[in-house]
C-alpha positions as CSV (number, residue, x, y, z in Angstrom):
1,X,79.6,50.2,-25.4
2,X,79.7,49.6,-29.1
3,X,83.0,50.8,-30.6
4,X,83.4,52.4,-34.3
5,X,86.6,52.4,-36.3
6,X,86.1,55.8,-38.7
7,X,88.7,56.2,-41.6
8,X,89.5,59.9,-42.6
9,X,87.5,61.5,-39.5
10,X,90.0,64.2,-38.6
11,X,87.7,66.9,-41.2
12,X,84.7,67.0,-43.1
13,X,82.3,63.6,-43.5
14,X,84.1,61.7,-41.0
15,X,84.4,63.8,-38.3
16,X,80.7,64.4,-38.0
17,X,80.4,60.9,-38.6
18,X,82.8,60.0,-35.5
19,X,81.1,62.9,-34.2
20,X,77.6,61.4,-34.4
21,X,78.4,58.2,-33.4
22,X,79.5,59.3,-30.1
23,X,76.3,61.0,-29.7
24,X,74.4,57.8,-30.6
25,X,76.7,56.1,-27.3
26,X,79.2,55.1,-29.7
27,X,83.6,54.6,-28.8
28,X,85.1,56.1,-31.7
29,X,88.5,55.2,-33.0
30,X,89.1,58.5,-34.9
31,X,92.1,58.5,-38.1
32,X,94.1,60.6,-39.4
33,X,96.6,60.6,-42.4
34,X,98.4,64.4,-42.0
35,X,97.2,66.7,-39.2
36,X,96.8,64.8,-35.9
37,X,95.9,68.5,-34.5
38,X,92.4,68.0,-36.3
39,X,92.0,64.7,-35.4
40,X,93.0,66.0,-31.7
41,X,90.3,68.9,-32.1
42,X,87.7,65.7,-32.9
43,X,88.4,63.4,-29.7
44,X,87.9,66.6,-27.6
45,X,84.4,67.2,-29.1
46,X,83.5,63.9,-28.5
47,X,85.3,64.0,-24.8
48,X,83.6,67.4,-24.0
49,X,80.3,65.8,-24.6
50,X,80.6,62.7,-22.8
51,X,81.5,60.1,-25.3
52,X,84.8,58.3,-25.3
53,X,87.3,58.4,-28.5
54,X,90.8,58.1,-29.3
55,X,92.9,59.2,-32.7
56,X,95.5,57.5,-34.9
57,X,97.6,57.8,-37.6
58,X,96.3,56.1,-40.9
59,X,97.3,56.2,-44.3
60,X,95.1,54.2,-46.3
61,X,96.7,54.1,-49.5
62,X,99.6,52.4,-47.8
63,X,98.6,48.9,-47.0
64,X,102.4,48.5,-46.1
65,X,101.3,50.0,-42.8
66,X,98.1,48.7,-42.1
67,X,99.4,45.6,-39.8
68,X,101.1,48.6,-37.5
69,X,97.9,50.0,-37.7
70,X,96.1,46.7,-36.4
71,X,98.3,46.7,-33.7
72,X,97.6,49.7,-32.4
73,X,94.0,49.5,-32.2
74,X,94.4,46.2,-30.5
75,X,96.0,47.9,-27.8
76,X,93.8,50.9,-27.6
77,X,91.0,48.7,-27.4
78,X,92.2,47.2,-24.7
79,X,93.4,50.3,-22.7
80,X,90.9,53.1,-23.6
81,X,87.5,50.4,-24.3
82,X,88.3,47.9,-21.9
83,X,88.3,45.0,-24.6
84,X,89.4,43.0,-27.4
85,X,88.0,43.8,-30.5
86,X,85.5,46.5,-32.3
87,X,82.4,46.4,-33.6
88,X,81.9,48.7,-36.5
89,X,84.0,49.8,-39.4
90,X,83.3,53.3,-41.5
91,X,85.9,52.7,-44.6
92,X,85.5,57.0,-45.6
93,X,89.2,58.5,-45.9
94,X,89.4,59.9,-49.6
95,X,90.1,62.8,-51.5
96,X,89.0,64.3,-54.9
97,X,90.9,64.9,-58.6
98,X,88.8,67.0,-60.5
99,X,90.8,66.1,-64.2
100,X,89.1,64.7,-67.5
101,X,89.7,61.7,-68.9
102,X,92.6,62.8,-71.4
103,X,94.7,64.8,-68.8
104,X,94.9,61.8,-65.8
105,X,98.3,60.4,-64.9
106,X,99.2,57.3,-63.9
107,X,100.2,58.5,-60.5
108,X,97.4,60.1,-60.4
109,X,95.1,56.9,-60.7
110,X,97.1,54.8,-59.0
111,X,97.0,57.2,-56.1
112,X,92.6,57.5,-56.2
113,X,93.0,54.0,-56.7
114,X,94.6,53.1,-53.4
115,X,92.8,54.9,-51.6
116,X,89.5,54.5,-52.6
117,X,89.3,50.9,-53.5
118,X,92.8,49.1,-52.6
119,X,93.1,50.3,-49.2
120,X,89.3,49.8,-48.1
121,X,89.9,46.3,-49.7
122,X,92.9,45.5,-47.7
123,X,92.4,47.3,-44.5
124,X,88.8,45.6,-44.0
125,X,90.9,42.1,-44.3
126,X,93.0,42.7,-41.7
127,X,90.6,44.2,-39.4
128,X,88.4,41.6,-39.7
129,X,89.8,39.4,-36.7
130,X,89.3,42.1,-34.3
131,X,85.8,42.8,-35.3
132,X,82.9,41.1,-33.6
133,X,80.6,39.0,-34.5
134,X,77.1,40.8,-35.7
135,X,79.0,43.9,-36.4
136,X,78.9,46.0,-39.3
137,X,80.9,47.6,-42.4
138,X,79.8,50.6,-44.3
139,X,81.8,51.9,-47.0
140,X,81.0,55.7,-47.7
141,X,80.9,55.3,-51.7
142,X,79.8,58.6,-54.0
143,X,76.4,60.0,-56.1
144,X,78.8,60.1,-59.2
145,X,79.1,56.6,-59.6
146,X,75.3,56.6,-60.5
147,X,75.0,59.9,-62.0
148,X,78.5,60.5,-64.5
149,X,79.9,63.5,-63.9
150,X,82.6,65.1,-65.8
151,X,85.8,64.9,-64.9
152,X,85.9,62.8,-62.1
153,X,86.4,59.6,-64.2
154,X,88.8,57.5,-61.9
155,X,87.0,58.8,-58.7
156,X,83.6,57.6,-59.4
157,X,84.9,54.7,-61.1
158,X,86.7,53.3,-57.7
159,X,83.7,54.3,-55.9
160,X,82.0,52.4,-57.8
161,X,84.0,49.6,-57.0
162,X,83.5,49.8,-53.8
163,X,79.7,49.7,-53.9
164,X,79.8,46.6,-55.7
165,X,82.8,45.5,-53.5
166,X,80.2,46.1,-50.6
167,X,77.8,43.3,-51.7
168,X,80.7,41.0,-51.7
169,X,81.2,41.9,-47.9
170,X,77.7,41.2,-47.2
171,X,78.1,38.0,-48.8
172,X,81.1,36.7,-47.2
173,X,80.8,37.9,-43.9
174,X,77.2,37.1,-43.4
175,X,78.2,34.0,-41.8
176,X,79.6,36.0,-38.8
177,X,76.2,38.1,-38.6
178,X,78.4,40.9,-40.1
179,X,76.3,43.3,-42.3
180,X,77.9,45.2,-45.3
181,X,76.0,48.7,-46.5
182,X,77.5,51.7,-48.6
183,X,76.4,55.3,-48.6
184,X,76.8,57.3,-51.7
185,X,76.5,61.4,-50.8
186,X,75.9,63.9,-53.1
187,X,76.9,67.2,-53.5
188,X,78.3,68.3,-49.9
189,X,80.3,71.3,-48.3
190,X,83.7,69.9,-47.1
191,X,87.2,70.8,-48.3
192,X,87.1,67.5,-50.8
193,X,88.6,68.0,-53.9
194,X,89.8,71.7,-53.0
195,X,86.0,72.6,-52.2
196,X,82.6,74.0,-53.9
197,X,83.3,77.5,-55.4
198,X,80.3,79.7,-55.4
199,X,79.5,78.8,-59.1
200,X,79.8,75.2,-59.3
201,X,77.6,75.3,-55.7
202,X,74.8,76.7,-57.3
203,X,74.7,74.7,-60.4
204,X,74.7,71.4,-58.3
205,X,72.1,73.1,-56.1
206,X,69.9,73.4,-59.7
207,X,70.4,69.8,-59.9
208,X,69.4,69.0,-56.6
209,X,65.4,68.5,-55.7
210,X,66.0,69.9,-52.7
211,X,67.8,73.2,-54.1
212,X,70.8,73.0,-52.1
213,X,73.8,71.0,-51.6
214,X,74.3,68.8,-48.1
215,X,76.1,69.3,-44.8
216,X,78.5,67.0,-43.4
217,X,76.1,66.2,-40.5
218,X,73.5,64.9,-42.9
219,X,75.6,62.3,-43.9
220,X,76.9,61.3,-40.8
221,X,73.8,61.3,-38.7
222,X,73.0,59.0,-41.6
223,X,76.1,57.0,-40.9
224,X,75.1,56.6,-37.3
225,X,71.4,55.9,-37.2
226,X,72.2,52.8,-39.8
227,X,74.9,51.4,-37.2
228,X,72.2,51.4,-35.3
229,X,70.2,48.2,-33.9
230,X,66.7,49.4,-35.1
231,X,68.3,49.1,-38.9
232,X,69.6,45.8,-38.4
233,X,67.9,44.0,-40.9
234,X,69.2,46.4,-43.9
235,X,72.1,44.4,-45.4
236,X,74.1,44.8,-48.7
237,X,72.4,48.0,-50.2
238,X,73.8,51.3,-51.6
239,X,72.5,54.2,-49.6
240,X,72.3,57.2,-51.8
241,X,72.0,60.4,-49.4
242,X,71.9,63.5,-51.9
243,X,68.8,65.5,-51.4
244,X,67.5,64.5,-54.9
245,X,70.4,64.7,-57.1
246,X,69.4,64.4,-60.8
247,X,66.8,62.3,-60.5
């Protein structure tokens, strides 16, 4: 059994991408940073329909806490999995700020910043020992970072930091057959950023070639079928899953 490591996959994205995976055969380490009852909600979706998953606590933008972190998947990989290390990681814990340019704090960036570029940096270091060989990272990264959107400034910019800090990945780790992709969604119905009002819905919709925005599961069925062995050759590329967005 191949086992997945999903950031932020207590709501929204990530738990349809843990979700998925299990579907696809997948062990899922689900994470949480607040509501372990979500997270809870998760494991017994993917328990109720066979699949095998376990959640823990996470807090991305604390690196401070990532070698606890390490720990403890060490030993639920053991006791849960039956083994010593993991073979997929799914860097996707985020939220949104929707500010412009002139009204951003410091605290502010420096909190989008950890979590979005900082902690994916640092938690995919010390991970990296308990990851096999021929496995696979895939950083979820964001449509606004190609199309600029207004304020969202510091958002798109770390997500576009991580796209490029995906290539780098590929680069690095090729040696150990480990492949590095990002996926960029578009518009999508989740609770990020406080949600789409009615309004805003319909004007990304207008934008979108498709003339709708996206559901969770079409980006983690995308998320899934990429871990996949029949994708194996795709390797250091941005994904951009958005139905057509401005284009």
């Amino acid at each position: 059994m191949k086992i997945v490591i999903v950031t932020g996959s207590s709501r929204g994205l990530g738990a349809s991408t843990a979700i998925e995976c299990a579907r696809n055969g997948m062990g899922v380490v689900v994470t949480y940073n607040s509501n372990p009852y979500k997270a809870k909600d998760v494991v017994n979706t993917i328990a109720q329909n066979g699949g095998r998953a376990v959640a823990l606590k996470l807090d991305v933008g604390d690196i401070n806490s990532f070698s606890a972190f390490r720990d403890d998947v060490a030993g639920k990989l053991e006791t849960v999995f039956g083994r010593g290390d993991f073979d997929y990681l799914v860097n996707n814990a985020g939220y949104g700020l929707f500010n412009p340019i002139a009204t951003v704090t410091e605290e502010q960036f420096d909190g989008l910043f950890n979590v979005h570029l900082k902690g994916p940096f640092f938690l995919t270091q010390i991970l990296l020992p308990l990851m096999a060989d021929g496995g696979q990272i895939i950083n979820i990264t964001s449509a606004t970072s190609r199309v600029a959107t207004a304020n969202v400034a510091p958002y798109a910019s770390f997500k576009g930091g991580l796209e490029v800090l995906t290539r780098y990945m590929a680069k690095e780790f090729g040696e150990r057959g480990i492949r590095a992709n990002s996926i960029a969604p578009g518009a999508i119905r989740t609770e990020l950023g406080g949600g789409l009002s009615d309004e805003f819905e319909v004007m990304l919709a207008g934008q979108t070639a498709l003339g709708r925005v996206g559901e969770p599961d079409e980006i983690g069925g995308v998320v899934a079928s990429l871990l996949s062995n029949e994708n194996r050759w795709i390797n250091a590329q941005n994904i951009e899953v958005a139905g057509g967005y401005i284009i």
